[in-house]
C-alpha positions as CSV (number, residue, x, y, z in Angstrom):
1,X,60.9,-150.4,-40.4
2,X,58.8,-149.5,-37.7
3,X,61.8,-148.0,-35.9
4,X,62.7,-146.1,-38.4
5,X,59.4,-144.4,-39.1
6,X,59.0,-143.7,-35.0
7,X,62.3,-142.0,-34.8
8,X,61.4,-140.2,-38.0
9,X,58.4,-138.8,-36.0
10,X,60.6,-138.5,-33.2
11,X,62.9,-136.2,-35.0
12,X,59.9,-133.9,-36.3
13,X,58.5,-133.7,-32.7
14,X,62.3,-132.5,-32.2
15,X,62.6,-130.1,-34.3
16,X,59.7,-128.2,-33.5
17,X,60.4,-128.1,-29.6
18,X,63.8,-127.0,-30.5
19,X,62.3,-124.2,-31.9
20,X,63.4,-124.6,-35.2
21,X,59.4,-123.9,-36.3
22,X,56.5,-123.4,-34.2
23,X,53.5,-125.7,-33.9
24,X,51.3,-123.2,-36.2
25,X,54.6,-123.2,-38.7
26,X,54.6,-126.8,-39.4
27,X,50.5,-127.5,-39.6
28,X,50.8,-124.9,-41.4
29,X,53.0,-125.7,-43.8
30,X,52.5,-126.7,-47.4
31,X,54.2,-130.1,-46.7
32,X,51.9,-130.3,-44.1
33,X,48.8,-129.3,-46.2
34,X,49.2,-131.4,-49.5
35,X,50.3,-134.5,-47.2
36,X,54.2,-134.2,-48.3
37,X,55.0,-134.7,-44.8
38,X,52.6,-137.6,-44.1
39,X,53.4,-139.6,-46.8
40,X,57.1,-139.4,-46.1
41,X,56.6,-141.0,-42.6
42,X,54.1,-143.3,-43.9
43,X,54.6,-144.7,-47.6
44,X,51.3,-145.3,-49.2
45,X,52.5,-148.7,-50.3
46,X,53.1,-149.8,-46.3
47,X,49.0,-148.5,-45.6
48,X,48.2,-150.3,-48.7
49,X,50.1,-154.0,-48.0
50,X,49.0,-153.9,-44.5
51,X,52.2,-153.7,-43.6
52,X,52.2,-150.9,-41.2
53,X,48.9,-152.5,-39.7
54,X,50.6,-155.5,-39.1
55,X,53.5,-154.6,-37.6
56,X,52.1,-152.8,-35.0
57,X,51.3,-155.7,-33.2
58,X,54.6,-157.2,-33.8
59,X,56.7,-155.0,-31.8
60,X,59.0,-156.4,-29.6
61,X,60.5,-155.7,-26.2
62,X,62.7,-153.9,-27.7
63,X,60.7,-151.6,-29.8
64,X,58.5,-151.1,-26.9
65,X,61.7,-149.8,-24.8
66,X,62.9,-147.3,-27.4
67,X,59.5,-146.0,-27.4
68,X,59.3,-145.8,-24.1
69,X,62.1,-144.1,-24.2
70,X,61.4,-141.8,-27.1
71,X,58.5,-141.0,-25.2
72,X,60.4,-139.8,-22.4
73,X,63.0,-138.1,-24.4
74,X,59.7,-136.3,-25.8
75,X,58.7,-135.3,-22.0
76,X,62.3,-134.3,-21.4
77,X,62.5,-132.1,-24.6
78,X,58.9,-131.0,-23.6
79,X,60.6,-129.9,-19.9
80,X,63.6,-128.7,-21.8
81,X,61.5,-126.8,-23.8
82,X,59.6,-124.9,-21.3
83,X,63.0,-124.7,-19.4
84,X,64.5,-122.8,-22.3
85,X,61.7,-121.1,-22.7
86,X,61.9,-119.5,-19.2
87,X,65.8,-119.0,-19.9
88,X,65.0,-117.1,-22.7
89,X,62.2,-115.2,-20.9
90,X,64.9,-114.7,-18.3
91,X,67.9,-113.9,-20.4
92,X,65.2,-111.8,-22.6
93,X,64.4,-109.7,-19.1
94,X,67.7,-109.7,-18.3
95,X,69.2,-108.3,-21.6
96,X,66.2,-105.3,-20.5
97,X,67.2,-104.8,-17.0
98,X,70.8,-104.5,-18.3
99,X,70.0,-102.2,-21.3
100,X,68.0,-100.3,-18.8
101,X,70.8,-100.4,-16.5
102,X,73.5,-99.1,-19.6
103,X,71.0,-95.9,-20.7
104,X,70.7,-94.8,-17.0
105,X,74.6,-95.2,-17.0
106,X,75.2,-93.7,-19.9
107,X,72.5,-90.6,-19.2
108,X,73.7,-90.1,-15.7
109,X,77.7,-90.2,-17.7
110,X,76.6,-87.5,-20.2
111,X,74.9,-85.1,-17.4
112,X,78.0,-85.7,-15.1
113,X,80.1,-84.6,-18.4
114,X,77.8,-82.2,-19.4
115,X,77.8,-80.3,-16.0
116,X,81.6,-80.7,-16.3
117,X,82.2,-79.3,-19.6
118,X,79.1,-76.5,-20.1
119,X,77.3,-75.8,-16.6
120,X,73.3,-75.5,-17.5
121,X,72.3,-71.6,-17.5
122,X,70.4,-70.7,-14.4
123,X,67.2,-70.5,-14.9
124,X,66.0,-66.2,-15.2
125,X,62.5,-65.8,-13.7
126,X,60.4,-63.2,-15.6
127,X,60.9,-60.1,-14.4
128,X,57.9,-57.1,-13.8
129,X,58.1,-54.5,-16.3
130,X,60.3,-51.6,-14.7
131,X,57.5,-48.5,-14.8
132,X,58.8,-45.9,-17.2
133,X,59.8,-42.5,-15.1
134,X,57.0,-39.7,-15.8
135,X,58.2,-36.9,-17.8
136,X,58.4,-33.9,-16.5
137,X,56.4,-31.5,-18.9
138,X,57.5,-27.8,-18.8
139,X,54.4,-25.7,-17.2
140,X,53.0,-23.6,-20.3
141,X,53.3,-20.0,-19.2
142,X,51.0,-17.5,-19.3
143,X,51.2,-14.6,-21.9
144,X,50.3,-11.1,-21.5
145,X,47.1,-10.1,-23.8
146,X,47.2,-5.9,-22.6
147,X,43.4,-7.3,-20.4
148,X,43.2,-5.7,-17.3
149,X,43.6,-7.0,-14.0
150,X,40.6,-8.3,-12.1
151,X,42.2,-7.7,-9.2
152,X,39.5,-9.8,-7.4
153,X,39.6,-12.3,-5.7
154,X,43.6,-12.0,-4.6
155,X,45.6,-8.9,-4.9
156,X,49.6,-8.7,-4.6
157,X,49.1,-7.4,-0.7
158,X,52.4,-6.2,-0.2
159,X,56.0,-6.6,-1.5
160,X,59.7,-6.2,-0.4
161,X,61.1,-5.2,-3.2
162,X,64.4,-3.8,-1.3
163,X,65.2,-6.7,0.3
164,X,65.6,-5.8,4.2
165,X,68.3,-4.9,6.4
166,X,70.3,-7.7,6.5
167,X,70.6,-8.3,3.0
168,X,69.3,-6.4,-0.7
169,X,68.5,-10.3,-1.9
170,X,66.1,-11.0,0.7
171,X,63.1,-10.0,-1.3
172,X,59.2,-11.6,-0.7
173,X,55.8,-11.0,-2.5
174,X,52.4,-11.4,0.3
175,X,49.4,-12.3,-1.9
176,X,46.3,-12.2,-0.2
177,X,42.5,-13.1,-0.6
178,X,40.3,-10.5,-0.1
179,X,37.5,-12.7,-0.3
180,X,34.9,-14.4,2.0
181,X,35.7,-17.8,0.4
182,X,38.8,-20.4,0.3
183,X,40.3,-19.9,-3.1
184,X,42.5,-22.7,-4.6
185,X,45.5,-20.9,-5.8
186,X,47.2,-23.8,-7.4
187,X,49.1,-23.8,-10.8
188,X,48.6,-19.9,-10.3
189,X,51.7,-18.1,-12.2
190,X,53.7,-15.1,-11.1
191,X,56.1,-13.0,-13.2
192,X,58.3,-10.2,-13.1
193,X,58.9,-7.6,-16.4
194,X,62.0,-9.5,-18.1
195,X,60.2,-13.0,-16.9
196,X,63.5,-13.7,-14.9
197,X,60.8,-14.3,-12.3
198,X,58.9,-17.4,-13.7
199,X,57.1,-18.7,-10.6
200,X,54.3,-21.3,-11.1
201,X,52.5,-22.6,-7.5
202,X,52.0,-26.2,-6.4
203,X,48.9,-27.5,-6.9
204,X,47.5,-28.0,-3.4
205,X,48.0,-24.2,-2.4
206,X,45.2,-22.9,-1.1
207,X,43.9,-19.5,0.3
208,X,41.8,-18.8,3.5
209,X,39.0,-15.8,3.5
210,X,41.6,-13.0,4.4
211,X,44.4,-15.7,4.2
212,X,47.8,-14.7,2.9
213,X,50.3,-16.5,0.9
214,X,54.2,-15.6,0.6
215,X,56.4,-16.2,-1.9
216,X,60.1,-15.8,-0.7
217,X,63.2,-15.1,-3.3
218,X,65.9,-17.6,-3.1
219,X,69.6,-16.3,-2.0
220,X,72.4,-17.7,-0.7
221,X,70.5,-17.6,2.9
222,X,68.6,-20.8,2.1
223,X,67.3,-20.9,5.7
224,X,65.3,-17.9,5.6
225,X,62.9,-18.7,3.0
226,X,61.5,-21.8,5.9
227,X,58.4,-19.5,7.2
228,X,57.8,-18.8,3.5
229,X,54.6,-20.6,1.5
230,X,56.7,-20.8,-1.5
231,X,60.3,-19.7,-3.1
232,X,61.5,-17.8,-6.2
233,X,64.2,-17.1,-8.1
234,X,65.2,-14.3,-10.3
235,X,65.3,-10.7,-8.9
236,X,62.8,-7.9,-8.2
237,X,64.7,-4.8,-9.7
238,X,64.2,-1.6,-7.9
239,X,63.0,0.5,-11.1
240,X,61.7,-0.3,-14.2
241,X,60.1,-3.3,-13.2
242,X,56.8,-4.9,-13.0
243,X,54.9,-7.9,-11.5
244,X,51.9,-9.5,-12.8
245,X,49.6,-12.3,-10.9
246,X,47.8,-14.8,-13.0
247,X,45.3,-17.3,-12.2
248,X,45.5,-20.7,-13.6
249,X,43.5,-19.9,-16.8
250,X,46.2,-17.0,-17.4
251,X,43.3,-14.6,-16.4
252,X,45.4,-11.0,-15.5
253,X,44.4,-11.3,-11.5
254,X,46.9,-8.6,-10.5
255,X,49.7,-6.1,-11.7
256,X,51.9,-3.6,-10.1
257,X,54.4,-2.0,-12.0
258,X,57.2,0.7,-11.0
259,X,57.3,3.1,-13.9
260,X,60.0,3.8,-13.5
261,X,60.3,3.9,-9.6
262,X,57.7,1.8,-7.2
263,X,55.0,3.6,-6.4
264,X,55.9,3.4,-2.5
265,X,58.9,1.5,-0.2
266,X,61.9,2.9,0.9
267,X,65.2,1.4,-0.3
268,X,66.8,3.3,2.3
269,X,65.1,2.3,5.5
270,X,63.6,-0.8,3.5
271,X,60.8,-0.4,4.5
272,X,58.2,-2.6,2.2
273,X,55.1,-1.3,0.0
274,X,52.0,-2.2,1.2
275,X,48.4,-2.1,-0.3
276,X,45.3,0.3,0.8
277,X,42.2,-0.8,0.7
278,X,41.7,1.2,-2.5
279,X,43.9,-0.6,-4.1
280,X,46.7,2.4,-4.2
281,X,49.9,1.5,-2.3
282,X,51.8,3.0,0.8
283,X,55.2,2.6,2.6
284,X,54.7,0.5,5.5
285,X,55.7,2.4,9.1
286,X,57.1,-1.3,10.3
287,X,60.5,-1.9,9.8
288,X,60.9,-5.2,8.2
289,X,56.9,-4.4,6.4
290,X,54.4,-7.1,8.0
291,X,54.7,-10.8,6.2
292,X,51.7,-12.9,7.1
293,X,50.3,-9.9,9.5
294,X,47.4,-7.5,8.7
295,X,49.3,-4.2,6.9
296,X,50.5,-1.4,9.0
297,X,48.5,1.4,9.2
298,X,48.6,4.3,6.6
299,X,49.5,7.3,8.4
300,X,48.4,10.9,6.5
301,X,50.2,13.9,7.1
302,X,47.9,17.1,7.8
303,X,49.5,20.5,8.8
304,X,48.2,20.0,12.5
305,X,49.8,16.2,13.3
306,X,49.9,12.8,11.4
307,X,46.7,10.6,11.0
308,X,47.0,6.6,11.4
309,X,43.9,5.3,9.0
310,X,43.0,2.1,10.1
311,X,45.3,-1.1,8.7
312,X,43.3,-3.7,5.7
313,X,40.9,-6.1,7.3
314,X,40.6,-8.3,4.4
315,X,37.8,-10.3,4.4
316,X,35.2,-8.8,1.3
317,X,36.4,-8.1,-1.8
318,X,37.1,-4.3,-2.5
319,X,36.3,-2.4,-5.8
320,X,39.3,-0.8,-8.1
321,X,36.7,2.1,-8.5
322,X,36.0,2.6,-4.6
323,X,37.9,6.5,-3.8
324,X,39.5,7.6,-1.0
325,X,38.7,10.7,0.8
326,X,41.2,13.3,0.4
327,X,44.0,14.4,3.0
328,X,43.1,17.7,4.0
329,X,45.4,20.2,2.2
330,X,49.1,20.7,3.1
331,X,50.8,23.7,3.8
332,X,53.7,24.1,0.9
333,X,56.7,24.2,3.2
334,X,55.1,20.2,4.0
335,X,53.9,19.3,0.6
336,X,56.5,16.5,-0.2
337,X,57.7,17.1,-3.9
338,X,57.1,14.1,-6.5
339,X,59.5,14.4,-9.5
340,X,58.3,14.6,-12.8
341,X,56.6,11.5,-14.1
342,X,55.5,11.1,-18.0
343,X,53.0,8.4,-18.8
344,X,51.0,7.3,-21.3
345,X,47.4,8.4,-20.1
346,X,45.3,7.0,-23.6
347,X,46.4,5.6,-27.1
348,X,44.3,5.6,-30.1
349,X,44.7,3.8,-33.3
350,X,42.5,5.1,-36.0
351,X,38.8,5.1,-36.7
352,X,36.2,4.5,-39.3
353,X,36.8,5.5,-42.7
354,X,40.4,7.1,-41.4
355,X,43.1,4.8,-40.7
356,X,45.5,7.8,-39.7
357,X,43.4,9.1,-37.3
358,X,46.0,8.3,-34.4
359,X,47.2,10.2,-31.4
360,X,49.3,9.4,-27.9
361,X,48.4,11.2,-24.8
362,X,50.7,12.0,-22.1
363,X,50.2,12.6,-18.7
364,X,52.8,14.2,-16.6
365,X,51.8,12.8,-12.8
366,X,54.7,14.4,-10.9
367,X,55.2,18.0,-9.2
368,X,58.1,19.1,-11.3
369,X,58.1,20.0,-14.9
370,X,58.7,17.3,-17.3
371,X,61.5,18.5,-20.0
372,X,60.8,16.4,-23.2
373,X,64.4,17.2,-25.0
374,X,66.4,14.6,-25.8
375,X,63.3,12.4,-25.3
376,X,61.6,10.2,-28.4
377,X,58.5,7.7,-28.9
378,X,59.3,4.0,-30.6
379,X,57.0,1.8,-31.8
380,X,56.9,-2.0,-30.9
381,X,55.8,-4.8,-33.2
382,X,53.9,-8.1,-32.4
383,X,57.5,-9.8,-32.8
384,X,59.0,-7.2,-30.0
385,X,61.6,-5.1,-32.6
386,X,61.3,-1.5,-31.9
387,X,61.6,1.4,-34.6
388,X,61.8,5.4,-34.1
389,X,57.9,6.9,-34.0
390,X,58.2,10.3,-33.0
391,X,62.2,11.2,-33.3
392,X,64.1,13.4,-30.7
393,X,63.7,16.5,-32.8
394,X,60.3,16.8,-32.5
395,X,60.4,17.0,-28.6
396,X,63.3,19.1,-28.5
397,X,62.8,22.1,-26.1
398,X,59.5,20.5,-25.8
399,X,57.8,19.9,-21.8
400,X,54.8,18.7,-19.8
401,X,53.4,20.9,-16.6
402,X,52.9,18.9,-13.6
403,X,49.5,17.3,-14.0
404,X,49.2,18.7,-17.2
405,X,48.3,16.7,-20.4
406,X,50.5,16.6,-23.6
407,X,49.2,15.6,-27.1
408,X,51.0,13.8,-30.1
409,X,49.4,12.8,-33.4
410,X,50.1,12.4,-36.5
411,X,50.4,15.0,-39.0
412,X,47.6,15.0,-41.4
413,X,45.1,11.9,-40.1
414,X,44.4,13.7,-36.8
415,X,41.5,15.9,-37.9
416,X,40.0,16.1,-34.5
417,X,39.9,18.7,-31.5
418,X,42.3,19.7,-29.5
419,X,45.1,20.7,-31.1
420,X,48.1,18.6,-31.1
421,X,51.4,19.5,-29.6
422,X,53.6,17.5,-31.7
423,X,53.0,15.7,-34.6
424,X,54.3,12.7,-36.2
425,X,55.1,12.0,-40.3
426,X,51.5,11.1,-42.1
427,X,53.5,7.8,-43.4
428,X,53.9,6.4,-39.8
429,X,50.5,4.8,-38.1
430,X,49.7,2.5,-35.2
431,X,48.2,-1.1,-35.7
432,X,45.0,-2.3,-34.7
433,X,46.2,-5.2,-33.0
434,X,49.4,-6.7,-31.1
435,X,50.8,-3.2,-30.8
436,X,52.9,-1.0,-28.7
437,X,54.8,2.2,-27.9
438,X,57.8,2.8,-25.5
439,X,59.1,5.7,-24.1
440,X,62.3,7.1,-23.6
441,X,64.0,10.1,-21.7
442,X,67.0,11.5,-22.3
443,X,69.0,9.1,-20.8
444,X,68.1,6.5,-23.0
445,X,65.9,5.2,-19.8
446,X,62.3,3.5,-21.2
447,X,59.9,5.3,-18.7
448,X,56.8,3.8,-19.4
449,X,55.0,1.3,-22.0
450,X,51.7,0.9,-23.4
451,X,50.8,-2.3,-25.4
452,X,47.5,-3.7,-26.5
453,X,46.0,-6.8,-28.2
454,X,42.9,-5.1,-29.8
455,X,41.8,-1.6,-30.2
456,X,38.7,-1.0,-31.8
457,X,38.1,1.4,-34.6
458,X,36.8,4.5,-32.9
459,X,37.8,3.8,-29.6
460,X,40.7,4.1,-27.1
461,X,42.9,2.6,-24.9
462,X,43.1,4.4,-21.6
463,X,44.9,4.1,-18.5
464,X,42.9,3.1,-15.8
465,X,44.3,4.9,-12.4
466,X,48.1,6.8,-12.6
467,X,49.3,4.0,-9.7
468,X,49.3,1.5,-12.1
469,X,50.1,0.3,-15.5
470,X,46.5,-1.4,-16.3
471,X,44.7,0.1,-19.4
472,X,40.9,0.0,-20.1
473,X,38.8,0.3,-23.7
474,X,37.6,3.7,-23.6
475,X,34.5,3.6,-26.4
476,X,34.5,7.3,-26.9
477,X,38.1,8.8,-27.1
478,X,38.9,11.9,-24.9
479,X,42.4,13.3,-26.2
480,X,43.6,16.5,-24.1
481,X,46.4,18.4,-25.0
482,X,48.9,20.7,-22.5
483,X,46.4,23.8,-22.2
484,X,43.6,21.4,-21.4
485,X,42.6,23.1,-17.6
């Protein structure tokens, strides 16, 4: 009985080293709790007849060998126990190291396939924002408003508008400051008549006191245009032309026109036009003219011999109103003869209470006698289009006396003194403001313009000197007619 029960105890300590349950699994147990499992090893009846109690001390050699040697089979199971234990450890680290093992394996065989099939993308560094290219913004040229020219403090100094002697397209422009200070010239704007000449300078140009600054046309000489400060294109016609300076505020700085021929040069010797101290202009007696040099001197012609004046010095600025003294007086046989030249001399637009109170004067600033047949007047609108003013038939057998005046008005709004020469129909009238008039010979030539932004009621618009094509507000008209003395 005793045997029985020990192996029965035996074979619990068994099972829970086996690992069948742990230690806390069976005392915690409900067998365990309620005393199931106790009284299965130990029958209450064998507590209660002494039985157990007395057979304890009954056991014999036998008993006390298989206990011995249950006990030792406990140790070994013990042993076994932690044995297994640290297999299990072991297999359990193992089993880690080799699942370990198998993802590096199986990582390192999906990059090799990876790379294999689909290469990675190589990697794009950021790259810095490409700056946008400026935009080159047309200049805004200057327009002309009809305000005289300042001509202070750089004047158009002299200009080749013939070209030279080696080729007609070899034309320049020499401005110059006539100033005691350094004048920044840059963004200053140059243009000819038909503004085939649109010329703008760089911005660092400068001009020295008395300094000079030329502007060269382009050709198919490209060399030649080196020693120049600066390069055009377009082309300076030799009649009917004009060039006008502007500063970089489009103030008028300069203007010189030929109406319809230059006022000096010679196409034939090319010799250039150069500029007087009064502002009037001369052919120069270099050949070639003088580029970057002080102006050749004017030489006058006097019955006895020829006069050299002294050449420009520059340097402080002169005055438009500053007159020459005149040549002494020329014998006929020496007097060189100027053709006949018409201008307009002073334009007037109405007046106070009388709209229609308009005339044109002429001026007739050659040494010939002007015919005016086959000649008419047109009228020019802010938007340029041109219609018939005074008509050919009202000039026919019609002419102007060398430095004589002629008067043209219109028919019935003119009420003033002198008379008028020619009249125009009472229906046609000049504007106030953004007007013009043309003139025409017979040839169909236009031989001079006048054009204005504003004219005031009551006042005119006069021509400031018969060199030039600049116009001043004249606050109390003064029309003359052809028998004007």
């Amino acid at each position: 009985m005793a045997v029985n029960k020990l192996a029965i105890i035996l074979g619990t300590i068994i099972l829970c080293a086996s690992g069948f349950f742990s230690g806390k699994e069976v005392f915690q147990s409900e067998s365990f709790k309620n005393g199931a499992l106790i009284a299965s090893l130990f029958p209450v009846n064998s507590f209660e007849a002494g039985t157990l109690v007395d057979e304890i001390p009954l056991r014999t050699d036998m008993e006390v060998v298989e206990e011995k040697s249950a006990s030792g089979l406990q140790n070994n199971i013990v042993a076994a126990q932690g044995r297994t234990a640290g297999n299990i450890k072991t297999q359990k680290t193992a089993v880690a190291v080799n699942s370990v093992a198998k993802t590096a394996v199986k990582q390192k065989k999906q990059a090799t396939t990876t790379e294999t099939e689909e290469p990675e993308s190589p990697v794009v560094m950021a790259q810095p924002p490409v700056p946008a290219r400026p935009v080159q913004k047309e200049p805004v040229f200057c327009l002309e408003t009809g305000a005289p020219p300042a001509n202070d403090p750089v004047i158009i100094n002299e200009v080749a508008w013939m070209g030279d002697a080696v080729s007609a397209q070899r034309e320049w422009i020499e401005l110059k400051n006539i100033s005691s200070a350094v004048i920044p010239i840059g963004g200053w704007q140059l243009f000819d008549k038909s503004r085939t000449i649109k010329t703008v300078i760089r911005n660092d140009a400068v001009l020295s006191a008395g300094g000079t600054f030329v502007l060269a046309r382009q050709g198919k000489d490209k060399n030649w245009t080196d020693g120049a400060d600066a390069a055009f294109s377009g082309t300076i016609n030799n009649s009917d032309e004009e060039l006008t300076l502007f500063d970089a505020g489009c103030r008028p700085i300069d203007k010189v026109s030929a109406l319809p021929a230059w006022p000096a040069g010679n196409n034939e010797t090319k010799a250039t036009m150069e500029r007087a101290t009064d502002f009037s202009w001369y052919t120069s007696s270099i050949p070639g003219g003088t580029p970057k040099i002080q102006n050749s001197p004017r030489t006058i012609v006097t019955a006895e011999t020829s006069v050299a004046e002294e050449p420009e010095s520059g340097g402080a600025s002169q005055q438009l109103q500053q007159t020459p003294e005149a040549p002494p007086p020329q014998s006929p046989s020496e007097t060189p003869q100027q053709p006949a030249r018409v201008l307009i001399s002073e334009v007037m637009a109405g007046m106070e209470g009388n709209a229609d109170f308009d005339f044109i004067e002429l001026y007739n600033a050659g040494d010939t006698q002007a015919d005016l047949t086959g000649w008419t007047i047109k009228k020019k609108s802010s938007s340029g289009s041109e219609s018939s003013f005074v008509a050919i038939s009202r000039l026919e057998g019609k002419s102007i006396q060398p430095k004589k005046f002629f008067l043209l008005g219109n028919e019935t709004g003119y009420t003033g003194e002198p008379i008028l020469d020619v009249v125009w129909p009472h229906s046609y009238s000049l504007a106030y403001t953004n007007n013009a008039v043309v003139i025409y010979n017979a040839s169909g030539e236009k031989t001079d313009e006048a054009s204005w932004t504003e004219i005031l009621k009551g006042q005119s618009y006069e021509r400031a000197a018969w060199t030039s094509n600049e116009f001043t507000i004249r606050p109390s008209p003064s029309p003359q007619n052809s028998q004007t003395p």
